[in-house]
C-alpha positions in Angstrom: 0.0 0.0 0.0 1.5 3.2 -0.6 1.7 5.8 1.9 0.3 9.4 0.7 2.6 11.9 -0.5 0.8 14.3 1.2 1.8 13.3 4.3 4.7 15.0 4.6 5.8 18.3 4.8 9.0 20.2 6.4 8.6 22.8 8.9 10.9 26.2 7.3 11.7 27.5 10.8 13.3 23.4 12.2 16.3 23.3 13.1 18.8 21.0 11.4 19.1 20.2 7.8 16.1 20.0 5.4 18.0 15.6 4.9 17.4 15.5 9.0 14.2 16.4 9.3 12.9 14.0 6.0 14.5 11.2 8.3 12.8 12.6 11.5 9.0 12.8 9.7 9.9 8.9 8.2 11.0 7.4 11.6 8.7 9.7 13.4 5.6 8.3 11.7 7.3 4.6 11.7 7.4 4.8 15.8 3.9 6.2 16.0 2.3 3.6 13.7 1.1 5.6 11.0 3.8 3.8 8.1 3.5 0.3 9.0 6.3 -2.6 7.5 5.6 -3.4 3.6 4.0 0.0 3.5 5.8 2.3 0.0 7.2 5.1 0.1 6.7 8.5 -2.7 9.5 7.8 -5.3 12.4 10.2 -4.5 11.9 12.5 -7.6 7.8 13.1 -6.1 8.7 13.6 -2.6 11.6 15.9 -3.7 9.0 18.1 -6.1 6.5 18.1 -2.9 8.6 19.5 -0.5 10.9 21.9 -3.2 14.1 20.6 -2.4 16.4 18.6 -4.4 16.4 15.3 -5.6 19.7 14.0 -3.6 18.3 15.5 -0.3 15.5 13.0 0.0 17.4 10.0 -1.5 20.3 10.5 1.0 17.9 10.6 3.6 16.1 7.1 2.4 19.7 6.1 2.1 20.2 6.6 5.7 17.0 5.4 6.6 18.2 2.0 4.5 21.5 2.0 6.7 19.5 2.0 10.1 17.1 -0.8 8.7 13.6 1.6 9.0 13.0 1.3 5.0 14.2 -1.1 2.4 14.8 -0.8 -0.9 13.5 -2.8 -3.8 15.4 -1.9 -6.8 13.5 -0.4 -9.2 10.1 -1.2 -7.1 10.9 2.0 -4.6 11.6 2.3 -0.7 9.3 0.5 1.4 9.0 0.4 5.1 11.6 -2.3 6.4 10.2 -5.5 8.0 12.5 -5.2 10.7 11.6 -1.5 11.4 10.6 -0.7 15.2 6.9 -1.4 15.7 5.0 1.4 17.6 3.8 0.1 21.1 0.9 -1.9 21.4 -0.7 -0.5 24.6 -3.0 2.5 24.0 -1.3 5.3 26.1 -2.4 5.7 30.0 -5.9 8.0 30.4 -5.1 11.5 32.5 -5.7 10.8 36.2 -6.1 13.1 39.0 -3.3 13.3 41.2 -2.9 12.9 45.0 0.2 14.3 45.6 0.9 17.7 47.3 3.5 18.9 45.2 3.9 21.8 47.0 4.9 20.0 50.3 7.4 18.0 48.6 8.9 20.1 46.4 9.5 23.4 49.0 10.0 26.5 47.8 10.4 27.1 44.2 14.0 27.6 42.9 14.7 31.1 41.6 14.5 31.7 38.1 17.6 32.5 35.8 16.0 36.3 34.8 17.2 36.5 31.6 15.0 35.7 28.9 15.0 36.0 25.0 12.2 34.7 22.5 12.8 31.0 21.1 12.7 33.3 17.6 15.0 35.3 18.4 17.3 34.7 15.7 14.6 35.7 13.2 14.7 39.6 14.5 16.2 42.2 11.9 17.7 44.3 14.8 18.8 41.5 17.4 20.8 43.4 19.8 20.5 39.6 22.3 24.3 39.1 24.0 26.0 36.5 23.5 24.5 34.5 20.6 26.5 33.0 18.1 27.1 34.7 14.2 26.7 31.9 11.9 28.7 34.2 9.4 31.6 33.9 11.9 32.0 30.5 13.4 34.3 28.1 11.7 31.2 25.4 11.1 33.9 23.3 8.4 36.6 22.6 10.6 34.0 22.4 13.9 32.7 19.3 11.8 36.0 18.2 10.6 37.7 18.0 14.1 34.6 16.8 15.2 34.6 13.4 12.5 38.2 13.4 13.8 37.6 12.5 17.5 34.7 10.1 16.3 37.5 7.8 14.7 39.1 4.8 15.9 42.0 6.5 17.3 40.1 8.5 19.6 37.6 5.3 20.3 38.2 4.9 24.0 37.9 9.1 24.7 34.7 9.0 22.6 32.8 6.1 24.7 34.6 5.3 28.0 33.2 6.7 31.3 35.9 8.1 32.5 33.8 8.5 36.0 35.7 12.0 37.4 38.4 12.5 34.7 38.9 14.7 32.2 40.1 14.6 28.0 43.9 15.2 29.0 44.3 16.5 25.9 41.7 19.3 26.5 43.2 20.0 29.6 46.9 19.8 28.3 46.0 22.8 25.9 44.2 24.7 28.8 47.5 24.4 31.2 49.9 24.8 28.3 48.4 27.8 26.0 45.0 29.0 27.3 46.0 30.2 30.8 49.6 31.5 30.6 47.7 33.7 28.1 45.7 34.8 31.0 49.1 34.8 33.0 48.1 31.5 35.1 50.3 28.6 35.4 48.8 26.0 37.0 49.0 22.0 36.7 46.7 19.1 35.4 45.3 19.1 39.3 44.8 22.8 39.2 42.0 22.6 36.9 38.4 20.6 36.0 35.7 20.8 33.4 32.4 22.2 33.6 29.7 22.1 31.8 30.4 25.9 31.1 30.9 28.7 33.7 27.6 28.8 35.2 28.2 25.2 36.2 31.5 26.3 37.5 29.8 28.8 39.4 27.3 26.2 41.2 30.1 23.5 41.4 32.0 26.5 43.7 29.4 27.6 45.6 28.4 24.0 46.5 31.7 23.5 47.9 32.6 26.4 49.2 29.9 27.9 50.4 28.4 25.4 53.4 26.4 25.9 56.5 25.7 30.0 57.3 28.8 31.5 55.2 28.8 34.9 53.5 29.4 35.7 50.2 29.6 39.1 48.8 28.4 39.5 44.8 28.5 42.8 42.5 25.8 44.6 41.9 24.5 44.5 39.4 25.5 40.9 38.8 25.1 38.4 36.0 21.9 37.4 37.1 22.2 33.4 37.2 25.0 33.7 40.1 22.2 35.3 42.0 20.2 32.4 41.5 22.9 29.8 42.5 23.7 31.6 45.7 19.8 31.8 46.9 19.4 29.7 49.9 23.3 29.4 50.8 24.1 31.3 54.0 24.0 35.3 53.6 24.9 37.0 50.2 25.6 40.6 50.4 25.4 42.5 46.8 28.1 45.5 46.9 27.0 48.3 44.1 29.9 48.8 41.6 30.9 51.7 39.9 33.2 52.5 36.9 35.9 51.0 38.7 33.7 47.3 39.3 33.7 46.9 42.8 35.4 48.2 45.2 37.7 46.3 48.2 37.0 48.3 50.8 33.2 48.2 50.7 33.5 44.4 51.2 31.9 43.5 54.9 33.9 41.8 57.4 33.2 38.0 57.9 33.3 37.7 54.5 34.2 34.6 53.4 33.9 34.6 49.4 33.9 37.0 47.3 32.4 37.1 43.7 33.5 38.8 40.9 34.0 40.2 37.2 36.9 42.0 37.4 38.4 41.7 33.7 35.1 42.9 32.1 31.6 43.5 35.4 29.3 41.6 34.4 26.6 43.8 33.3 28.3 47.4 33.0 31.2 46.2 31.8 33.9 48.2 34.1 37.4 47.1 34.5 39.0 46.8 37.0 42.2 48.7 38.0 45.3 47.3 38.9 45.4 49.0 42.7 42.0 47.7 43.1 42.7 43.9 42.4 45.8 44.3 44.6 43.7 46.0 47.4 41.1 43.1 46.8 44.0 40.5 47.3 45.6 42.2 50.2 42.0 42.2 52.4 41.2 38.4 51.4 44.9 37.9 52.7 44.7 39.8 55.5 40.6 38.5 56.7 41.0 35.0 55.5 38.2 35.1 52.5 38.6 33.3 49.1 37.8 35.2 45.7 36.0 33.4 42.8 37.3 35.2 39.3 34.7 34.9 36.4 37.0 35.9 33.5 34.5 35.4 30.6 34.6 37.2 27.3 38.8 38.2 28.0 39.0 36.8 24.3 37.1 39.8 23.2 40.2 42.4 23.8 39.7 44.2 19.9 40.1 47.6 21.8 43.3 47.2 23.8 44.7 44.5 25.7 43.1 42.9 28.9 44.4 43.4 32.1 46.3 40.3 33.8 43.8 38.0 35.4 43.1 38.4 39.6 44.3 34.8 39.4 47.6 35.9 37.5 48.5 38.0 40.5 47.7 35.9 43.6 50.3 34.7 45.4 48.7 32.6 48.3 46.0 30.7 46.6 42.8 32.0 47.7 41.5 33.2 43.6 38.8 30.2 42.2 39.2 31.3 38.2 36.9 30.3 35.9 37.0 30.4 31.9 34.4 29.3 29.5 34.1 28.3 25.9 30.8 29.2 25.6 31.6 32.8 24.4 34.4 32.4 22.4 33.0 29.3 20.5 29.3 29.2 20.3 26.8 29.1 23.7 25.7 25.7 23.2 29.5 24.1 23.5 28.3 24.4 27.4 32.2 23.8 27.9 34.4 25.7 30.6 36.6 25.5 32.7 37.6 26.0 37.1 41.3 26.6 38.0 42.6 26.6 41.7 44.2 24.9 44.5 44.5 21.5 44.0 42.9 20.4 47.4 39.5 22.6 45.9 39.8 20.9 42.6 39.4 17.6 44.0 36.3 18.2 46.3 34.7 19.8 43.2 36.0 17.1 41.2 34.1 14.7 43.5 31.1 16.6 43.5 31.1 16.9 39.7 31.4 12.8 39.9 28.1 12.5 41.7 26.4 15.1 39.6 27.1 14.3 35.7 30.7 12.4 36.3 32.2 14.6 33.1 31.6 17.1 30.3 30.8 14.3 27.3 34.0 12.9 26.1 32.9 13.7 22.0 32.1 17.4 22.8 35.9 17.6 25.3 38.1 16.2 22.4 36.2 18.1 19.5 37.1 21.1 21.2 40.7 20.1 22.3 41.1 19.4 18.5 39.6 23.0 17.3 42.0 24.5 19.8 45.1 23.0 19.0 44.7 22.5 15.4 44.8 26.5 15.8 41.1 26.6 14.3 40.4 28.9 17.6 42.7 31.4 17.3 41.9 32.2 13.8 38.4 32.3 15.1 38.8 34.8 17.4 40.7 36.9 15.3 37.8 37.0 13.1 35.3 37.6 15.9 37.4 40.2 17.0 37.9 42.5 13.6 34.0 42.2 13.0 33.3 43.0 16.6 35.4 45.6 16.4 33.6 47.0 13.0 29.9 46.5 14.8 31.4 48.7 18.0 32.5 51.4 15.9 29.1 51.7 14.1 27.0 51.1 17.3 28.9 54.0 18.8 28.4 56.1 16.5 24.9 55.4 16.1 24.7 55.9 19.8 26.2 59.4 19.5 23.8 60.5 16.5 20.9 59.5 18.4 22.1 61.0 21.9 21.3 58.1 23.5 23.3 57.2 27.2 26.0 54.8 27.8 26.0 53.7 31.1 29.2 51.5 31.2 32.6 52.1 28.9 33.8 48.9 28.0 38.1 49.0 28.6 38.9 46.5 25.9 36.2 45.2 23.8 33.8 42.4 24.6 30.2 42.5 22.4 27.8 44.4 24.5 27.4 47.9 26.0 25.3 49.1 29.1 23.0 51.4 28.8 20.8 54.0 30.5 17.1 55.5 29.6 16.7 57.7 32.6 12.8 57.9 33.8 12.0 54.7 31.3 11.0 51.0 32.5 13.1 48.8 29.7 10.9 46.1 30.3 7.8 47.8 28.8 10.3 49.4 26.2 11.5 45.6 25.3 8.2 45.2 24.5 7.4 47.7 22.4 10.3 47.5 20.2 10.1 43.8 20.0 7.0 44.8 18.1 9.0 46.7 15.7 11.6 43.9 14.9 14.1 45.3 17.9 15.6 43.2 20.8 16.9 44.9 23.6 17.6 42.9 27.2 16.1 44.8 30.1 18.5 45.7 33.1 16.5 44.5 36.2 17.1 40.9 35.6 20.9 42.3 37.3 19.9 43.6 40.1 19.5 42.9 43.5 16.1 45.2 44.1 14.9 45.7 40.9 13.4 49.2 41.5 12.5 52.1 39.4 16.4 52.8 39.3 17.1 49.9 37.7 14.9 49.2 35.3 16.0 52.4 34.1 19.2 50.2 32.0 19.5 47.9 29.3 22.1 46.2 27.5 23.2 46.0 23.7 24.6 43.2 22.9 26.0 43.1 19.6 27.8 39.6 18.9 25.2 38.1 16.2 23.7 41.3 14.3 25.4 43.0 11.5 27.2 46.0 11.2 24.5 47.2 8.8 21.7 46.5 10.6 22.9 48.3 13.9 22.2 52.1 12.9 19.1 50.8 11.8 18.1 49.5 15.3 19.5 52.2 17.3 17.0 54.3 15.3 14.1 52.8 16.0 15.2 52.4 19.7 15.7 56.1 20.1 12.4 56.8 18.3 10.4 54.8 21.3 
């Protein structure tokens, strides 16, 4: 019996490649019973004038479909639906029920959102001024998918598929140690440093360890609002406003006992801070017996001078946590990073990591470790760098025309700029120009008490929008 043609059709805004997603509606209606075995399928050159792709796109995805043993083909007769193709389950699915359970007892409070939000769509905005998402016209997708067919061969069999329960790709971490950190002016060995699942993992994986029974940790604020999050519930946080400076040592509250910060480039505002201050920061954790956790994201962004050396470059006693991420630099969904410290801290977090998710998959550790040492990165960030550094120039000066107010002056690059509409509430402006084809990230998600004051800012970010869109956008911001 043949199956109707019109029974399929691709969804234009899926994800993945039109091949994928012929293989996903085949298998998909296989598991759910609607193509049943013996069942044929359109002839290629029909299926392919139906959906308006081409020809070789639907037979290499019968092809594959062949190769997993969920159609066969008959020569000259067509594809049918294999014989030995899953069949769907035989049970009709379990009716609703009413439940018992007092989900609010068991559960106990709710865990605090993230705050930061962007539309699933977001991609599909003209003027997308979203940080931190990834510029398709930038990334390096050939040699991401060549070094990632590399770690999928036989040599690299065993870091592909073993468990290695709380280890980590020593090649990954061999390039971290050797290049990646004395960059950052950090020397530190193969027990000075474990893999996250990105730096908000780091974050949690620190505070988890660190931060037991009724401790106090000190934050910035504003903050990067998912820290906030992590640290709810964990003894007594105390959020210290920063100025154009970041924040500032002496402010810090005694019987402290760890201190968060941004240091290289604050996390929203995007301050730097000064050489005296990191020393005075240093000097009072030395002197009150607190521990510093460094969140050095985005240094890789440095297209306007030079960063200044990492916190973790200039302590001398141990007492700066550093984290690094991937995430940034390569694209958001890597969810790769790194911690560096004392070995004695690397191990408990190690140990909690084990319990947890063991390691970072081995596939995604020794792709990466490839990319890097290949030098695929560096000429990455190179090119990030020289069309971040375009998209600055023309947001500033779009800025400027429109007399719009910068709230934060970015040192030495990075991909987003703080900003300030005095008397305004950003949220209900998001909204507005969201309407218009404009996305703009509201500033109270940052703060600690998000009153009138602060959601007076917003931030630009400017990593996946075009140079000659931006003037655009900053016009029809200004206009609202």
């Amino acid at each position: 019996m043949p199956i109707s043609i019109e029974t399929f059709a691709l969804d234009r805004a899926a994800t993945g490649t039109l091949q994928s997603q012929i293989q996903q509606m085949v298998v998909g209606a296989i598991l759910s019973g609607r193509f049943r075995a013996g069942e044929r399928l359109p002839s290629s050159r029909a299926l392919a004038r139906h959906l308006g792709v081409s020809r070789i796109t639907v037979t290499l995805a019968y092809t594959e479909l062949v190769a997993d043993d969920y159609l066969a083909a008959r020569g000259r007769s067509g594809y049918f639906v294999s014989a030995n193709a899953p069949a769907p389950p035989a049970f009709a699915p379990m009716p609703a029920r009413a439940s018992s359970v007092d989900w609010a007892r068991h559960l106990g409070p709710a865990l605090p959102a993230l705050g930061l939000h962007k539309p699933a769509d977001w991609a599909g905005y003209r003027h997308n001024f979203i940080y931190g998402q990834a510029d398709p016209t930038l990334f390096d997708a050939a040699n991401w998918r060549l070094c990632a067919l590399q770690a999928l061969g036989k040599k690299d069999f065993a870091a592909l598929t073993a468990d290695q329960y709380d280890g980590d790709d020593p090649l990954l971490v061999d390039y971290i140690t050797r290049q990646t950190l004395p960059r950052r002016g950090i020397l530190a060995g193969p027990d000075e440093v474990l893999l996250t699942l990105g730096a908000q993992n780091a974050l949690w994986l620190t505070a988890q360890v660190l931060l037991r029974g009724a401790r106090h940790a000190v934050i910035e604020d504003p903050c990067y609002p998912s820290l906030r999050a992590i640290l709810a519930g964990r003894g007594r946080v105390t959020a210290l406003p920063v100025d154009a400076e970041g924040l500032d040592p002496a402010q810090v509250p005694p019987g402290t006992d760890l201190v968060f910060v941004t240091p290289s480039h604050q996390c929203p505002t995007t301050a730097t801070m000064p050489l005296p201050r990191r020393l005075a920061l240093l000097a009072r954790a030395e002197a009150e017996d607190f521990l510093i956790v460094e969140d050095d994201y985005e240094f890789e962004m440095s297209f306007l001078r030079p960063p200044s050396p990492a916190l973790k470059s200039l302590d001398q006693t141990g007492r700066v946590i550093h984290i690094g991420s991937f995430s940034k630099s390569i694209f958001p969904g890597l969810r790769l990073g790194y911690l560096v410290g004392p070995a004695p801290f690397i191990a408990q977090a190690r140990a909690l990591r084990a319990q947890v998710l063991r390691h970072p998959p081995g596939h995604v550790q020794r792709t990466t470790a490839y990319f890097l040492s290949l030098g695929h990165y560096d000429a990455l960030i190179r090119r990030m760098s020289r069309a971040y550094m375009e998209r600055r120039r023309v947001l500033d000066a779009a800025i400027a025309a429109t007399g719009l107010e910068v709230a934060g002056a970015a040192t030495f690059g990075g991909s987003s700029v703080w900003m300030r509409a005095r008397g305004a509430d950003t949220e209900a402006l998001a909204l507005r120009l969201r309407a218009e084809g404009v996305l703009i990230e509201p500033g109270a998600p940052f703060f600690a008490t998000p009153d009138a004051g602060a959601r007076e800012f917003y931030r630009l970010g400017y990593s996946s929008i075009p140079a000659g869109r931006i003037a655009e956008g900053v016009g029809v911001l200004c206009a609202n």
